[in-house]
N, C-alpha and C positions, 0 to 999 in steps of 0.2 A: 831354210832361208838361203838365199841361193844371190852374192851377186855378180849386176852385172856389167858387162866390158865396157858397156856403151850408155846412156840416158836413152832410153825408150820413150814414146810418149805414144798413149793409147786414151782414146776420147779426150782430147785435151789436156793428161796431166802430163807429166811427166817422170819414170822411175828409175832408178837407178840399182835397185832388187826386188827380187820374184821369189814366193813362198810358192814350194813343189812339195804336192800331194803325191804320194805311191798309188792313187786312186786315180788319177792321170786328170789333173784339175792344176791351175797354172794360175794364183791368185798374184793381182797387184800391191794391196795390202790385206794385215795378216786377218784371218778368218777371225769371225767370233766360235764358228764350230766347224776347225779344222778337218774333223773327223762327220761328217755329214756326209749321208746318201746323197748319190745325183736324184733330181731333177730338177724340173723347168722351172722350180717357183725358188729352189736355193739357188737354184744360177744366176736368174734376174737380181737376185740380193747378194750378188757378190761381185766385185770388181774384179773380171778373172777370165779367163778362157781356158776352153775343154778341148783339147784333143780328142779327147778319148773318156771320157770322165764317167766311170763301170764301178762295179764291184770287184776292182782285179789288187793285185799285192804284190809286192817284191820282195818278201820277205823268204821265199824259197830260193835254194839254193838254185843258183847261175844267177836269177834274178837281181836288177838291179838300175837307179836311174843314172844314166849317162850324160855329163855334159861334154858339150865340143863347143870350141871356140876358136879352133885351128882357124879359121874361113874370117878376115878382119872385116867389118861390122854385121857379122851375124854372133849368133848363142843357139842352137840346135840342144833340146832337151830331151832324152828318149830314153823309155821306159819298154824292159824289158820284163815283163811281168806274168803272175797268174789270175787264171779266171776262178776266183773262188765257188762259181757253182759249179764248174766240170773239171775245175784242173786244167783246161788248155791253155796253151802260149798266146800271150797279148803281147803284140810290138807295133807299138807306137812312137811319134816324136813328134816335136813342137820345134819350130824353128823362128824366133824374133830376127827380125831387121834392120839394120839403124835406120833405114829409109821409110821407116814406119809403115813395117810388112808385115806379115809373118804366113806361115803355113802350117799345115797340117799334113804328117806322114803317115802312113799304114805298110807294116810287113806281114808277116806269115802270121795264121794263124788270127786269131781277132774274132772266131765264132761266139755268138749267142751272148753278148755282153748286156743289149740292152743300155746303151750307153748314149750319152747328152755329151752332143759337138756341138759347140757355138761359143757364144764372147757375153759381155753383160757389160753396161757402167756401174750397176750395183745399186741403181737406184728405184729398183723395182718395176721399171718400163723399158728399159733401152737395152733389149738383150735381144739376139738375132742369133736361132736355130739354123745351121748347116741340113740342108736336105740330106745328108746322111745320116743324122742325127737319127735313134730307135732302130737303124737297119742288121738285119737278124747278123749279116757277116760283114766284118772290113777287112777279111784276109785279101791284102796286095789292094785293096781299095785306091782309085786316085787321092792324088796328094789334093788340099784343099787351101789355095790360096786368099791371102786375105789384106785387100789394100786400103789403110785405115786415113779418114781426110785427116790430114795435117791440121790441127786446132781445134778441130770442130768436138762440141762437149757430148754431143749425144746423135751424131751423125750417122746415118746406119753407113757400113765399109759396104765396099762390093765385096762378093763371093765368087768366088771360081773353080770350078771342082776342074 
């Protein structure tokens, strides 16, 4: 559980803390199955957005999620993690906005994840996949912006890689 600096307000609510998965999943409220495999049909049933959302961990050594809030009305969230089917380095991060933004980062490393990018309202229809989403590499991959309408409960945001 994780909070934060500022009220965020994504599809209409408004939050003031974010529950951070080490599986790189970014929920509004808290899971009923924290620990759930990505895909497309748990994401659409969760109020949350995916960076990165793999089978990767942080539980090895160096590994570990980072928050920044140096930057006033941002919250940058980055996960430096493992790919538990080869061992490689996953570096991702998530960056909210107070201006009800956010983005998607990618650093080195990020091969063969198999991994579900996109956002949900959790209500089993309003979730919207990033065309990067399933792509075999995100190593250094563009960042992925995302501008959410102010109010609107199930509005699709634009996307912008």
């Amino acid at each position: 559980e994780l909070d934060l600096p500022f009220a965020f307000t994504f599809y209409g609510q408004t939050y003031q803390k974010v529950f951070v998965s080490p599986r790189g999943i970014v929920d509004f409220v808290a899971p009923a199955n924290a620990d759930a495999l990505a895909s497309t049909s748990e994401l659409a049933n969760r109020v949350a957005v995916a960076p990165c959302w793999s089978n990767v961990n942080t539980n090895a050594i160096g590994n570990d999620i980072f928050v920044d809030t140096a930057t006033s009305g941002q919250i940058t969230i980055r996960w430096a993690a493992t790919n538990t089917a080869d061992g490689s380095a996953a570096t991702f991060g998530l960056t909210l906005l107070q201006a009800d933004h956010l983005r998607f980062d990618y650093g080195a490393g990020n091969p063969d994840l198999s991994t579900i990018i996109g956002l949900s309202t959790g209500d089993g229809s309003h979730s919207l996949l990033a065309a990067a989403s399933g792509q075999a590499s995100l190593n250094h991959a563009n960042s992925i912006q995302i501008a959410l309408t102010p109010g609107a409960a199930a509005a699709t945001p634009a996307i912008a890689a």
